[in-house]
Structures are given as structure tokens and as C-alpha cells.
C-alpha positions as CSV (number, residue, x, y, z in Angstrom):
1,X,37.1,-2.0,78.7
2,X,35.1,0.6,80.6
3,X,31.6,0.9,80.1
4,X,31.7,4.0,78.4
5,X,34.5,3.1,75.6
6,X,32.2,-0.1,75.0
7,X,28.7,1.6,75.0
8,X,30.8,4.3,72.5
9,X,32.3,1.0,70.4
10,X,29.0,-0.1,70.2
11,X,27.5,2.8,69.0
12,X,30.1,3.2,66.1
13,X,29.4,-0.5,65.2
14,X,25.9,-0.2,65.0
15,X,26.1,3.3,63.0
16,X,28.0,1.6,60.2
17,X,26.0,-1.6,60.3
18,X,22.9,0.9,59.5
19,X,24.9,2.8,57.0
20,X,25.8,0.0,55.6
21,X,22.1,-1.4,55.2
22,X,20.9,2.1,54.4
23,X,23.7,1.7,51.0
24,X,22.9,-1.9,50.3
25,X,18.8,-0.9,50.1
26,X,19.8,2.6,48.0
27,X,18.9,2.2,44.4
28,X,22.3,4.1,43.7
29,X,23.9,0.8,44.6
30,X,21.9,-0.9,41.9
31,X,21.9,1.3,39.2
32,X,25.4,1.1,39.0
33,X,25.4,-2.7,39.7
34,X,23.2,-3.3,37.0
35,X,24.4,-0.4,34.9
36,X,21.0,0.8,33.7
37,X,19.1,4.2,35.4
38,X,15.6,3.9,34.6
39,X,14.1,7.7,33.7
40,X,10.3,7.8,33.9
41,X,8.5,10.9,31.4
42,X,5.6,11.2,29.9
43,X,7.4,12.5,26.9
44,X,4.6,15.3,26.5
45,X,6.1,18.4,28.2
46,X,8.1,21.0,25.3
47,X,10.8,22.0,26.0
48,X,11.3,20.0,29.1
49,X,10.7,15.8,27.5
50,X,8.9,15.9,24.4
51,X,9.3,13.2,21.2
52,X,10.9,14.3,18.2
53,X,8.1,14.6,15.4
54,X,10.8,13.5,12.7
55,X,13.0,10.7,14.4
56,X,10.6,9.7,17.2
57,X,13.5,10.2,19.8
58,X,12.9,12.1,23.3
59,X,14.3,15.8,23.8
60,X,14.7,18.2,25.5
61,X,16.4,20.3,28.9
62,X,15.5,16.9,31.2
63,X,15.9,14.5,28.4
64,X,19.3,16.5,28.4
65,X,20.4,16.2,32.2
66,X,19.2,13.0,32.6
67,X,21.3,11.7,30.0
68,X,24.0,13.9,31.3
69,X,23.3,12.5,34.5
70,X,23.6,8.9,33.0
71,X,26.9,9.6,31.1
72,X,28.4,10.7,34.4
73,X,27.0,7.5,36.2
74,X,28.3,5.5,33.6
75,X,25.2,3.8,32.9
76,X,22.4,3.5,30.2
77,X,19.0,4.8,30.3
78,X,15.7,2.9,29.8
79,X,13.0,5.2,29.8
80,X,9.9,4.1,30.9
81,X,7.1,5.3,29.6
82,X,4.0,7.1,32.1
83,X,1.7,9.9,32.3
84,X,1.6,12.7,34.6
85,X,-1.9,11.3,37.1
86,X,0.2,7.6,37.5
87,X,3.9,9.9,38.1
88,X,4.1,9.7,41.4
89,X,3.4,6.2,41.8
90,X,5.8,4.7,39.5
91,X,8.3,6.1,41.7
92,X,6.9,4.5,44.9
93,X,6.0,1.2,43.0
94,X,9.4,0.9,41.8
95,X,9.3,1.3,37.9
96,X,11.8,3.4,38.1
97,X,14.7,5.4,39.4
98,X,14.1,8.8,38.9
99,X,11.7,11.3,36.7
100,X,12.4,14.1,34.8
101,X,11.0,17.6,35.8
102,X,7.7,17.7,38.0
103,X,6.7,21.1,39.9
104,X,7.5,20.4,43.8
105,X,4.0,20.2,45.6
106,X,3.2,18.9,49.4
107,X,1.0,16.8,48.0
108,X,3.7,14.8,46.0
109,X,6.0,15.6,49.0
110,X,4.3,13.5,51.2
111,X,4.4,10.2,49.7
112,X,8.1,10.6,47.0
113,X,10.8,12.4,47.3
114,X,12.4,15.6,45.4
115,X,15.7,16.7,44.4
116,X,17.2,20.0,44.9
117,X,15.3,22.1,42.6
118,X,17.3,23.1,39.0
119,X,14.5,24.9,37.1
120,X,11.6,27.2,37.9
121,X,8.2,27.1,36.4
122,X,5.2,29.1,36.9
123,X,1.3,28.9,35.7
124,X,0.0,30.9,33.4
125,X,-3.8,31.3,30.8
126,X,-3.9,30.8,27.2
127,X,-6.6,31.4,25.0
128,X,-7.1,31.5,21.3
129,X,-5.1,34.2,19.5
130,X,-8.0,35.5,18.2
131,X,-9.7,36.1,21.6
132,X,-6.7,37.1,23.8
133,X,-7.7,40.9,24.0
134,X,-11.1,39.6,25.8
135,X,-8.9,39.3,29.1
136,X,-6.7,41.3,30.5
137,X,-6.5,39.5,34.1
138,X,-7.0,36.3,36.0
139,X,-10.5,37.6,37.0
140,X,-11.6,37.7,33.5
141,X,-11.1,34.2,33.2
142,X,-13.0,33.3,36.4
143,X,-16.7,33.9,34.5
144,X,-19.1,31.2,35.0
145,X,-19.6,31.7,30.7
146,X,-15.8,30.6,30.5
147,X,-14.5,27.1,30.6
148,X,-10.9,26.3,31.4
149,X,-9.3,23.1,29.8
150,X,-7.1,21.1,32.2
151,X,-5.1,18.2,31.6
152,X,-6.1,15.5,34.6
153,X,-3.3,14.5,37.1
154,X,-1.5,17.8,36.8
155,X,-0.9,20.4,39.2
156,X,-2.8,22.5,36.6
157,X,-5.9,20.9,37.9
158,X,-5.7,21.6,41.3
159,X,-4.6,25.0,40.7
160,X,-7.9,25.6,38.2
161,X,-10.0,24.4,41.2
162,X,-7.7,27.2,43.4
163,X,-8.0,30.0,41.0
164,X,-11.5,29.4,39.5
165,X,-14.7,29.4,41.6
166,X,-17.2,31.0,38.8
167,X,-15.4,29.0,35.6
168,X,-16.2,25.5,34.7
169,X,-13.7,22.8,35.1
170,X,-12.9,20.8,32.3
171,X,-10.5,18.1,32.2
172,X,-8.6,16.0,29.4
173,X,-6.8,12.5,30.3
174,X,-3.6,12.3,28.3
175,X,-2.6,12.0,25.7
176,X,-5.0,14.0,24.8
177,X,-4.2,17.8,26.3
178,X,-5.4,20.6,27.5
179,X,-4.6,23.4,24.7
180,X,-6.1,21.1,22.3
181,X,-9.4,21.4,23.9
182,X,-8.5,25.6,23.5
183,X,-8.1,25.5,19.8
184,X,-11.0,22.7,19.0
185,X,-13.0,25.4,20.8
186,X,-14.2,23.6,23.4
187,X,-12.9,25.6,26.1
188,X,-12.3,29.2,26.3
189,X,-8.9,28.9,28.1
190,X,-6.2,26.6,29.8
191,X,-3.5,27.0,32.1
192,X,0.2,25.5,32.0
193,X,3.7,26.3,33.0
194,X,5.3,29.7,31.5
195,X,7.9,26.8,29.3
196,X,5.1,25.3,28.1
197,X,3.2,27.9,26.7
198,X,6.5,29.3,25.3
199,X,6.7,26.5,22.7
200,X,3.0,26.1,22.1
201,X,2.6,29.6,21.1
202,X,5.5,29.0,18.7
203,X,4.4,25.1,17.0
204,X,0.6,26.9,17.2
205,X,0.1,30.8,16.2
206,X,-3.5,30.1,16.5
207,X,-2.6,30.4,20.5
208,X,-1.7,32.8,22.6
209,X,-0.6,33.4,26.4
210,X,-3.2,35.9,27.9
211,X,-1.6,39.1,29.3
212,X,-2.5,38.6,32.9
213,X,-0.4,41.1,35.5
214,X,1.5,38.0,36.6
215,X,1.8,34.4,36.3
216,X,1.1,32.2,39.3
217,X,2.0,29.7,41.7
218,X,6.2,30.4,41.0
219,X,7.5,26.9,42.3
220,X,10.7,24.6,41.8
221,X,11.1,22.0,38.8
222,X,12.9,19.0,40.5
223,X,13.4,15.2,40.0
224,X,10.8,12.7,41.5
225,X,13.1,10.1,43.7
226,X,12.0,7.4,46.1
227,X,11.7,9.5,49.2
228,X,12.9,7.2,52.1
229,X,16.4,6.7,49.6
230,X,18.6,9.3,51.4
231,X,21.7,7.9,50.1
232,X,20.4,8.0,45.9
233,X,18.6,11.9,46.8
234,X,22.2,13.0,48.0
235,X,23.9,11.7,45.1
236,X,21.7,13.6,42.7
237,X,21.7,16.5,44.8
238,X,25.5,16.8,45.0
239,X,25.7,16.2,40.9
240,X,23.1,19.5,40.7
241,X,25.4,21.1,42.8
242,X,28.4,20.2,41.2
243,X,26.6,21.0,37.6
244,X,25.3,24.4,39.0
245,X,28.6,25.5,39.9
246,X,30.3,24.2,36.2
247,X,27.9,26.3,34.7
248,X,26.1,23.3,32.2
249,X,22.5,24.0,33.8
250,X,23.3,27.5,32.8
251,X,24.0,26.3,28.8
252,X,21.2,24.0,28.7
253,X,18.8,26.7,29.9
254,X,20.1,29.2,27.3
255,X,19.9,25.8,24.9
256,X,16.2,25.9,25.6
257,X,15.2,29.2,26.1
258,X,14.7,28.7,29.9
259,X,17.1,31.7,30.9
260,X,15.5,34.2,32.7
């Protein structure tokens, strides 16, 4: 054989030999080995994966596409249970497959992996009802007599210590959360995503979202996923595709008020 059909041979050989070690490491393979897709949530984010208050049972537009996700696998879910500072390192400690929504940041970027993204948040104040005329802007907020409630291990917090220099800092570790600090009293504001504050103003009319001139920091909602899995990230990236295009993200958004 001439040299350059064996060094070619050999070069397809050892392609499939790494693709073929690349799909025996990919947790794809074993979630539908063992038929089980572990979902990590911290079960504390309305409308996105929140518990039930009546039967107990998860809910909502992730709890939603990752079941949908599951159904089309053909598998079960277990969810495992996690909060948002520890998030990130399930994923890369192996508790479990996949997480439901988290806001894309370079920070998380460089040590897990993202989907495409298949819902949009953005950060906005709230303050008591009875107080949201005081501010009309995010530089009313940033007044060293107001304190801003964050929840810790959120993007919130690091966007607080962005947007606030004058403001003091004050953080909540869940379960307790930020907007409870806001109606105890004990801070003047809090920020959250624009879905969030949505639902809280609804469950709690003693809260309200502060008219600023716009929210902040627009980003991508996507699925946490072990970052050096190629193989499992392209699978869930061609079922958001393919559930884009059917138009189901489309209902579920509607489902949950998320339409724009």
C-alpha cells in the first residue's frame, strides 16, 4: 500500500477509535443505558422550577422541557436536589446530567458547559409596593441609605457588586431569599430576573418591580451540561433545535407567561 493510502487508513482508524471513546465516555450513552436522566434544580425559581405548595411536586417551563426532554429520551428523571452557589459544581462533580435554566455567564463558562440558549432573562429592582414611587431609576437605588437584598451564589450578587457602588450589599443563603429580606424590611430593594419578579409581584402584592428605564444585563437561560461532553451538549442542542422549529418552546412560553 503506498504510504499515503496507509498514513490516510490510519488516520480514519484512529478518528473512529477517538469517536468511539469520545461516545463510550458521553453521559448520553449512559443515560440511556441506565435509563434514568438525572435533572439538578433548586426547585426555588417561579415560573422556571418551583414546588407545588399543594401537592409538593416540581413545576414549571424547565420542569416542563426537562421532562419533555426525558419522555423523548425514553428515560426517567431523578431530580437531585441543589442550590444555586453549589450549581455549578454538581455538574462537574457528577451528581448529575443536566440542570434546568441558569443565566449563561463566563464565569460558569469556564469550568461547565451550556446548551444553546431557549429562554431569555433579564435583571431587574423590586421594592415594597408601598415605596416604589421613591425610585424612578437604577441610580436611585445606588444611595449609600439603601440596602439591596441578594440571594448568595446567584448572578444577582455579582451584578449588585456591578451596579451598586454607594448601596450596601446584603446577602441571604437559600432557602431563605432575597425578596423576603424586601418585605421583612430589612432591605430597601432586591434584584432578580424580569420571570421572577413577574410571579412574585403576583403570590405578593405587597411587592412591586421598580420602574427603572430598562432592565439589565439581557442574557440567555440555557442548561448547565458537563462541558468537555461534546457528544451529550450536541444531543440537547439538536432536540432545542428540533423543539424550536415544532413550535412547543413557543406553547410552553405562552404556558407560562414568558412570551415576549
Amino acid at each position: 500500500m503506498p504510504a499515503l493510502l496507509r498514513n490516510l487508513a490510519t488516520a480514519v482508524v484512529l478518528l473512529f477509535a477517538t469517536t468511539a471513546v469520545a461516545q463510550e465516555a458521553s453521559r448520553l450513552q449512559g443515560i440511556l443505558e441506565t435509563g434514568v436522566l438525572r435533572v439538578g434544580t433548586t426547585g426555588d425559581f417561579n415560573p422556571m422550577s418551583f414546588r407545588n405548595p399543594s401537592s409538593g411536586e416540581l413545576e414549571g417551563y424547565d420542569i416542563d422541557a426537562v421532562e419533555k426532554l426525558a419522555a423523548d429520551m425514553g428515560v426517567q428523571i431523578e431530580y437531585v436536589p441543589t442550590d444555586w452557589k453549589t450549581l455549578v459544581a454538581g455538574i462537574v462533580s457528577d451528581k448529575y446530567d443536566i440542570t434546568t435554566s441558569a443565566s449563561l455567564s463566563m464565569d460558569r463558562a469556564a469550568v461547565a458547559g451550556f446548551s444553546d440558549p431557549y429562554v431569555e432573562f433579564s435583571t431587574v429592582p423590586m421594592t415594597q409596593a408601598a415605596r416604589a414611587g421613591e425610585f424612578s431609576s437604577w441610580e436611585d437605588l445606588d444611595r449609600d441609605d439603601v440596602t439591596i437584598a441578594v440571594t448568595l451564589g446567584t448572578v444577582f450578587e455579582q451584578q449588585a457588586r456591578s451596579y451598586f457602588q454607594n448601596a450596601t450589599i446584603r446577602t441571604v443563603e437559600a432557602p431563605a431569599r432575597e425578596w423576603q429580606e424586601v418585605i421583612s424590611g430589612r432591605a430597601t430593594a432586591s434584584i432578580t430576573s424580569n420571570v421572577d419578579a413577574a410571579q412574585l409581584v403576583t403570590n405578593y402584592p405587597e411587592l412591586a418591580v421598580v420602574k427603572v428605564e430598562q432592565p439589565r444585563s439581557r442574557r440567555p437561560g440555557a442548561f448547565l451540561l458537563p462541558q468537555a461532553d461534546q457528544v451529550w451538549i450536541n444531543y440537547v442542542n439538536h432536540w432545542i433545535a428540533l423543539h424550536h422549529s415544532s413550535g412547543w418552546f413557543a406553547e410552553q412560553q405562552a404556558k407560562w407567561n414568558l412570551a415576549n
